[in-house]
C-alpha positions in Angstrom: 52.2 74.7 -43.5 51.2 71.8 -44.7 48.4 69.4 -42.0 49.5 66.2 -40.4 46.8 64.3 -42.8 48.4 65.5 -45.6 49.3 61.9 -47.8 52.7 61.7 -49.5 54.1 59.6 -52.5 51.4 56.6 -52.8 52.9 53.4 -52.7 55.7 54.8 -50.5 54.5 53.0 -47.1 53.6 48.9 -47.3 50.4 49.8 -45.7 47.2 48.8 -47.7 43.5 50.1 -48.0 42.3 47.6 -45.7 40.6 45.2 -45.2 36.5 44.5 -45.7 36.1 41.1 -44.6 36.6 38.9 -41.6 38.9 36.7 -43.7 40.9 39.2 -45.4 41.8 40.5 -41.8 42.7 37.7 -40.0 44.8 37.1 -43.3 46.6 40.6 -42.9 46.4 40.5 -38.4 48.3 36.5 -39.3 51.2 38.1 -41.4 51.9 40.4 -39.2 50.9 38.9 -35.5 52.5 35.6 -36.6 56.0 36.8 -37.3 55.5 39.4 -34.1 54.8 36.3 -31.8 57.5 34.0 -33.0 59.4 36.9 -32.1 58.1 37.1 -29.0 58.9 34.0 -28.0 62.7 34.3 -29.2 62.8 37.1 -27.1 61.1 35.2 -24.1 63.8 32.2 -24.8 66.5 34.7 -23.3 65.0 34.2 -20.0 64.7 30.4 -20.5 67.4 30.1 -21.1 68.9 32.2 -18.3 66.3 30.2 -16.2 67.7 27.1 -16.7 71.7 27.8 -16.9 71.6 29.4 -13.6 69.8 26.3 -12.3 72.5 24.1 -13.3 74.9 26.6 -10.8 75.5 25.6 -7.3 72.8 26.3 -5.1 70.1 26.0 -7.6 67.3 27.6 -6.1 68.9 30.4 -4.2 70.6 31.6 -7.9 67.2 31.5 -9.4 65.0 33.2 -6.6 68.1 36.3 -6.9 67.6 36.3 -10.9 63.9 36.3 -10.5 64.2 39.3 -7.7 66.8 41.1 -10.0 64.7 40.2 -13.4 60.8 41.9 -11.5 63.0 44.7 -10.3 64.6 46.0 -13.1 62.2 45.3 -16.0 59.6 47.2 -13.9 61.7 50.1 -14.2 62.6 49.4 -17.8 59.1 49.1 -19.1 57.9 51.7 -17.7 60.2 54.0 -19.7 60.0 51.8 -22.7 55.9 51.6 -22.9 56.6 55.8 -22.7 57.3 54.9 -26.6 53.8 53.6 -26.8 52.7 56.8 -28.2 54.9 55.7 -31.5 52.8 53.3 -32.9 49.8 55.1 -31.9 50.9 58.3 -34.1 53.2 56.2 -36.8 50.7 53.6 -37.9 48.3 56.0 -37.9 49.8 58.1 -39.7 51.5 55.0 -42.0 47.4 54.3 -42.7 46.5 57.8 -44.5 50.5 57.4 -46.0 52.1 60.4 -44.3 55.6 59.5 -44.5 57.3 62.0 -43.6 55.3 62.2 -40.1 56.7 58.6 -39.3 59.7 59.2 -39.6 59.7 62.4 -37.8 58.1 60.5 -34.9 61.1 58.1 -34.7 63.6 61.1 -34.3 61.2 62.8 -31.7 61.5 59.6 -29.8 65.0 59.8 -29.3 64.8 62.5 -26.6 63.1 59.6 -24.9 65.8 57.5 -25.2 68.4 60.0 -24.3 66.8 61.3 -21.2 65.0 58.0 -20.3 68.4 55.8 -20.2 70.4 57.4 -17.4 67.1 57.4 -14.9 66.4 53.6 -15.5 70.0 52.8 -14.6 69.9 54.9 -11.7 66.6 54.0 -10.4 67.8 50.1 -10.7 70.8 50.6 -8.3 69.2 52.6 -5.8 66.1 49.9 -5.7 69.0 47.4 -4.4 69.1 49.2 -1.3 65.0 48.7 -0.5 65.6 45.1 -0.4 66.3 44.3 3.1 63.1 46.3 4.0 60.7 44.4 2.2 62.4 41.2 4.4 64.1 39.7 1.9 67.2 37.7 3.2 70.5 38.6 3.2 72.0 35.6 0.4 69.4 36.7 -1.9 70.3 40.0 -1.2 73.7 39.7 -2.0 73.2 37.5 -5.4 71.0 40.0 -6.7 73.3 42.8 -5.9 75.6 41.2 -8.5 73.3 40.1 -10.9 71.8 43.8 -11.5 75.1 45.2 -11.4 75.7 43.6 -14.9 72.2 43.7 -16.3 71.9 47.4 -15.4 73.9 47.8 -18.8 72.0 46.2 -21.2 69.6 50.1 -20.6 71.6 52.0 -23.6 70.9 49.1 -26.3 67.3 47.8 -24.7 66.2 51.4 -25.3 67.5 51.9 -28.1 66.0 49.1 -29.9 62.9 49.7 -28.9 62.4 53.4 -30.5 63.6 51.2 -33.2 61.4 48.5 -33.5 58.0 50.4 -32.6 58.8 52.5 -35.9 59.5 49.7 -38.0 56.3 47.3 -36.7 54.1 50.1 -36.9 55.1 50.4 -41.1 54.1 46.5 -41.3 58.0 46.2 -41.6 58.4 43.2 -39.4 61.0 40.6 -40.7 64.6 41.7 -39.0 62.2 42.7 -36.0 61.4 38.1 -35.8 65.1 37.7 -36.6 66.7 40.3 -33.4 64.3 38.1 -31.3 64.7 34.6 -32.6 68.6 34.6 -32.7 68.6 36.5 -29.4 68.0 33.0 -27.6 71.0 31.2 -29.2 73.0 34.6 -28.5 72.1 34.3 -25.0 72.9 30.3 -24.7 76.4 30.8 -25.9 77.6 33.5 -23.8 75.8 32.5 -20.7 77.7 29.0 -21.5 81.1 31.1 -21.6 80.5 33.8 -18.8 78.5 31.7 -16.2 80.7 28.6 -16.4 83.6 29.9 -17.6 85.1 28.7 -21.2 87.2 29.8 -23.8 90.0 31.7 -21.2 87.2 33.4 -20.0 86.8 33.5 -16.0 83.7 31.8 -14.2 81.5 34.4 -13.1 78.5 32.6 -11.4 75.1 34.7 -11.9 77.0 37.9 -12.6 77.6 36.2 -15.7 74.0 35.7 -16.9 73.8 40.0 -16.5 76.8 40.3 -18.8 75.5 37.8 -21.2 71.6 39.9 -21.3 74.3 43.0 -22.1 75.8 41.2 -25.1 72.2 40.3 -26.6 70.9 42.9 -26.4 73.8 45.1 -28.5 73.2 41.6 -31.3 69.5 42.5 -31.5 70.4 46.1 -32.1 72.8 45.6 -34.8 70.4 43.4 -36.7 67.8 46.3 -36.4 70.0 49.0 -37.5 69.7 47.8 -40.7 66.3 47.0 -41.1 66.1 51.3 -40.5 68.4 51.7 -43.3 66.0 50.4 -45.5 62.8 51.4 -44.8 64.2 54.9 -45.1 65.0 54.1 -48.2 61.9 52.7 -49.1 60.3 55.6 -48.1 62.2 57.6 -50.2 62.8 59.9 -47.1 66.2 59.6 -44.9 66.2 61.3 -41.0 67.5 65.2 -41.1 68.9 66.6 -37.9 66.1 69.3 -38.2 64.2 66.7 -37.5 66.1 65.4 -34.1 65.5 69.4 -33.0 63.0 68.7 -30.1 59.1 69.7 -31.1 57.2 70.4 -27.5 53.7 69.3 -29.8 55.0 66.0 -30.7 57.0 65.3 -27.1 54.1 66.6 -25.0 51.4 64.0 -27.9 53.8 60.8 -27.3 54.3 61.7 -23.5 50.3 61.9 -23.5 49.6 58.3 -24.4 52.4 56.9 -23.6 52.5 57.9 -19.5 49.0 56.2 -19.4 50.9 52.9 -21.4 54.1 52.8 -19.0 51.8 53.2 -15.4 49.5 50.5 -16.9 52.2 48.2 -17.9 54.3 48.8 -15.1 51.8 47.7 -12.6 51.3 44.4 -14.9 55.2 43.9 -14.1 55.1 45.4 -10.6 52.4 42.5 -9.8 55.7 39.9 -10.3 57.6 42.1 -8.2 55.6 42.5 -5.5 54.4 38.6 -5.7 58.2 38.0 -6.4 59.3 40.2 -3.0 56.3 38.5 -1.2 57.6 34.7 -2.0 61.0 35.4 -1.3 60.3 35.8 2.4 58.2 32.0 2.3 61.9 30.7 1.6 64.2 29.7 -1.6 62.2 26.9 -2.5 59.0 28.4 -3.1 60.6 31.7 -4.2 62.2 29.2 -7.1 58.8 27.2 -7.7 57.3 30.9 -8.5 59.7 31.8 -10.6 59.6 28.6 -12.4 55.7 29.1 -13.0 56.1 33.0 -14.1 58.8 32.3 -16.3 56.8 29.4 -18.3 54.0 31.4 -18.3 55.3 34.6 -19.3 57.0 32.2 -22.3 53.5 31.1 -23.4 51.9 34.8 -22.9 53.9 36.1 -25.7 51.9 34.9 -28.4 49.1 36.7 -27.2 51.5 39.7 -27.1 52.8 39.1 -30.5 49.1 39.3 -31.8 48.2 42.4 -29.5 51.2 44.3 -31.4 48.9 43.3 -34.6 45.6 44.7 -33.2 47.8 47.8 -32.5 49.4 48.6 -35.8 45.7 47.1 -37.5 43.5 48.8 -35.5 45.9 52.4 -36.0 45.8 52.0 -39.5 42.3 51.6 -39.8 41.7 54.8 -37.5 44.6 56.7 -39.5 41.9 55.9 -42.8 38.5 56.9 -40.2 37.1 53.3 -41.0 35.4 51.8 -38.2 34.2 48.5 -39.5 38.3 48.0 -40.4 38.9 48.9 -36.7 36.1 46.0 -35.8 37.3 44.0 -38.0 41.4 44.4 -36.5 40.2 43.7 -32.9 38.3 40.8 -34.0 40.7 38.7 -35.8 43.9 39.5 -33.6 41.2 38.7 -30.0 40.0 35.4 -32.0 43.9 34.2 -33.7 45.5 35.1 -29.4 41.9 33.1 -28.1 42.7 30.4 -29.7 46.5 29.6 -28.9 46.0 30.4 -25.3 43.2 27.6 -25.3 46.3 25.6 -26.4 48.5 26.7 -24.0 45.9 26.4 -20.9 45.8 23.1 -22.3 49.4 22.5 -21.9 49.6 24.1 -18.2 46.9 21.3 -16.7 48.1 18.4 -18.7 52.4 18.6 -18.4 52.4 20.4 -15.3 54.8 18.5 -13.9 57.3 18.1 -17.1 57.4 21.8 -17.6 58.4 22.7 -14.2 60.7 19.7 -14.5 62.7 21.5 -17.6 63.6 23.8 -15.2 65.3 22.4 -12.3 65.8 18.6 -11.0 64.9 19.9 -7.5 61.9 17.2 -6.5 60.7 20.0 -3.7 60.6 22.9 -6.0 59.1 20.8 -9.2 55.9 20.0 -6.9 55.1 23.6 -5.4 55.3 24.5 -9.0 52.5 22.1 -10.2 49.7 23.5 -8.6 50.4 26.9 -9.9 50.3 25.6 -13.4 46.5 25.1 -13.2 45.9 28.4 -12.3 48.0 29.4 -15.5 45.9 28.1 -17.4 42.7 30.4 -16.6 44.8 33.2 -16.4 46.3 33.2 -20.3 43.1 33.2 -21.2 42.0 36.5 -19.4 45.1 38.0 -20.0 45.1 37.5 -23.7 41.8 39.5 -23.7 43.3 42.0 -21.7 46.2 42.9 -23.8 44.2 42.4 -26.9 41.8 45.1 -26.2 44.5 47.4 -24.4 46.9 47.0 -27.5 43.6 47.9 -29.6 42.3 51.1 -27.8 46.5 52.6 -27.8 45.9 51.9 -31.4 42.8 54.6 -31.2 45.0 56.4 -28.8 43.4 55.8 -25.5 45.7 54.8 -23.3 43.9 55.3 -19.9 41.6 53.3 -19.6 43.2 50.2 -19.9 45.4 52.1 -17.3 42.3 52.6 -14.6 41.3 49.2 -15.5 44.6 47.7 -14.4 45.3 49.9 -11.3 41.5 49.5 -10.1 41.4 44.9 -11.0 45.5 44.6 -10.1 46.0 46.5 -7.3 42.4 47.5 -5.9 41.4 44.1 -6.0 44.1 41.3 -6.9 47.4 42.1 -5.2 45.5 43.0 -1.6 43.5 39.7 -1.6 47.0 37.9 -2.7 48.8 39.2 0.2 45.4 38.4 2.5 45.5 35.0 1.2 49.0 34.4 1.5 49.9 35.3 4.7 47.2 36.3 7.3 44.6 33.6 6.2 48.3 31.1 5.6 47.8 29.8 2.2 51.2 30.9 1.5 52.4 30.9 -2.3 49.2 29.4 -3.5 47.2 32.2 -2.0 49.5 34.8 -3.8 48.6 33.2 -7.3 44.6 33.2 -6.5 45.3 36.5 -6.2 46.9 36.9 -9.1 44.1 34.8 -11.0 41.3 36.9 -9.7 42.8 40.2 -10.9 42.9 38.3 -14.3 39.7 37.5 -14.5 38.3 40.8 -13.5 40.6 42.8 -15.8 40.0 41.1 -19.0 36.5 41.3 -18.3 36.4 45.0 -17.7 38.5 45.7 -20.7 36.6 43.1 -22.8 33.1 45.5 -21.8 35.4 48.8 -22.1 35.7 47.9 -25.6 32.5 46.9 -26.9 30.9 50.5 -24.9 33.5 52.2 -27.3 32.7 50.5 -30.5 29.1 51.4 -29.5 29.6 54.9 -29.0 31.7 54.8 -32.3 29.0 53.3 -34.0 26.4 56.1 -33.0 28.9 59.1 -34.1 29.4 57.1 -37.6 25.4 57.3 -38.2 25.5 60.9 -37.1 28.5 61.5 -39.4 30.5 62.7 -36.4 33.0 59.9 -36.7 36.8 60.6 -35.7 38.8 58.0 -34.9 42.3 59.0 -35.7 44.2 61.2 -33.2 45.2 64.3 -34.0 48.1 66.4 -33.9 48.2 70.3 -33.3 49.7 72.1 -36.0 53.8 71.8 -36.3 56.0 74.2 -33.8 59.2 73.8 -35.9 59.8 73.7 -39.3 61.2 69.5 -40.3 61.8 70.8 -44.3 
């Protein structure tokens, strides 16, 4: 039986040896973090877009405070699942860096158990959440326009999945290009159907926020279908196509991408269940505020995915480099993906204290709500920068396969530390929505600070098991428990 290290056809994967030097890296991280981020931001448009439609509807902020309950509750659930993928382009770029090609794609048809199983519970989990609302005192016309927001969104689970197994194979074999163009055209997708189902064009009936679900639905089926192909070929590039013996499930591989990627989806899950819970919080201080918060995550969360883009590079980089054992090329990934997110998010912290007022503007022509948002804006701009430390470092220790930490890390800064002193800030001590964003600010800081050290303790430790030649950076597999020939 043939070892997991075992290389296949050189040339076969567009992986190279690496790189040696600082410039040659941020050279490789930019061709791949660059296209990854403008991505990013595609896909963030959707829920721009969304954003402002449904504050054109009647009762502006009341329509945006139930999409921004109905987008925190079921992308928490969502994520999680997805981010249980994780483990993908821990294993495939890995494996993509010593040029196993056949292990990548077997990882892809592993995944799909994932998919299959993973669907159903996120849809079900989503509609029984609805119920919970009332409890956490959120009132009863926000109640009732969630309700029928998440009753259309729900269905956008089968595709959203889907495309995710997907794209985590394809990113993590540097194949990247149809990934940018799902997620770019994905915006203009979702301003033309939110402009026929919300308003109602074309013969098609008005359906108020309902609408803006059915439209995410359509999207994200468009996305898919642009994907699909982009499989096709790199199969063919590889030289290798999917064999059902490979879909025949493998408890080894299950149980290794379960491993890392339960660690990935409790970690990012808290990250979205902080806008929940702040979401839930605000929507008891009122409509207005509730809409001023949503304004403020939503601009922010648009910024945040260049930073994300680039962590996807210091995730594929670094797993390379570890699939090769090279731990100056692992340095090197962190480096230039930390220094290329840095640098925009100095831009974009920029942007949050000087047009404060213009962005939250863009989003609804509600005086009340465009001022509650200012504020909020400043504290954006501290917090992109921590952040983008954060996700740099947690993208590049899943690319060595260590998913906890960044886990602990978040669970101990977020919700030892942050969320608790939001909610005592907010309500007993009556700062109200400004208090819950301190909050937020302060777990920030601490947990790109902890990760930030987290790192640079592994690296050291790293460093003294290369001089002892003891150095293993790759993870790996047991041997196989069925046959994939």
């Amino acid at each position: 039986m043939a070892s997991n290290l075992q290389k296949t056809a050189p040339g076969a994967l567009d992986t190279d040896s690496g790189a040696n030097s600082y410039p040659e890296e941020m050279r490789a991280a930019s061709r791949l973090g660059v296209p990854l981020a403008l991505g990013e931001l595609g896909w963030m448009s959707t829920y721009i877009v969304d954003a402002i439609m449904i504050g054109r509807l009647p009762h502006s902020a009341l329509m945006i405070g139930a999409s921004s309950v109905g987008n925190t509750i079921f992308y928490a659930i969502v994520f999680f699942m997805i981010y249980l993928l994780n483990g993908m382009e821990t294993y495939i770029s890995q494996a993509a860096g010593r040029g196993n090609r056949s292990e990548c794609v077997v990882m892809l048809m592993q995944a799909m158990w994932i998919v299959v199983v993973g669907t159903p519970l996120v849809m079900a989990a989503t509609m029984a959440s609805l119920w919970l609302l009332p409890f956490f005192g959120t009132p009863p016309d926000i109640t009732a326009s969630t309700h029928s927001y998440l009753h259309a969104l729900v269905w956008s689970t089968p595709p959203l999945m889907l495309y995710m197994a997907i794209r985590r194979y394809l990113q993590s074999i540097n194949q990247v290009v149809l990934i940018s163009v799902s997620l770019i055209t994905s915006g203009a997708m979702n301003w033309l159907f939110d402009w026929l189902f919300l308003y109602g064009h074309r013969g098609i009936p008005a359906m108020g926020i309902a609408g803006s679900g059915w439209a995410t639905v359509v999207v994200r089926y468009w996305m898919l279908l642009v994907l699909v192909p982009a499989a096709l070929i790199s199969f063919r590039k590889l030289q290798l196509w999917p064999r059902l013996s490979m879909l025949r499930p493998d408890p080894n591989r299950l149980k290794a991408l379960l491993r890392l990627g339960f660690p990935s989806g409790v970690e990012f899950s808290l990250e979205l269940g902080i806008s929940t819970f702040m979401t839930v919080l605000c929507a008891r201080l009122g409509s207005t505020l509730l809409a001023a918060h949503q304004v403020t995550l939503d601009v922010n969360a648009f910024a945040f995915m260049v930073p994300t883009g680039m962590a996807y590079a210091a995730m594929i980089r670094v797993g390379q480099a570890a699939g090769r054992n090279n731990l100056r090329q692992v340095q090197l990934a962190a480096k230039a993906s930390l220094n290329l997110a840095i640098g925009f998010s100095v831009f974009a912290a920029a942007c949050f204290i000087l047009l404060a007022h213009s962005l939250a503007g863009l989003y609804t022509n509600d005086a009340q709500v465009v001022q509650a948002a200012i504020p909020l804006f400043y504290l954006c701009g501290l917090m992109i920068l921590c952040d983008s430390c954060f996700v740099i470092f947690a993208s590049a220790m899943t690319g060595l396969g260590d998913t906890r930490t960044p886990m602990w890390v978040s669970i101990v800064c977020n919700w030892g530390v942050g969320m608790p002193l939001a909610y005592l800030l907010a309500f007993p001590l009556g700062y109200g929505l400004h208090g819950l964003w301190i909050g937020r600010a302060i777990a920030s800081l601490t947990s790109g600070l902890a990760l930030s050290l987290s790192w640079y303790f592994r690296m050291r430790r790293e460093g003294k098991s290369e001089q002892k030649q003891s150095l293993q950076l790759f993870v790996p597999l047991q041997p196989r428990s069925s046959s994939f020939s």
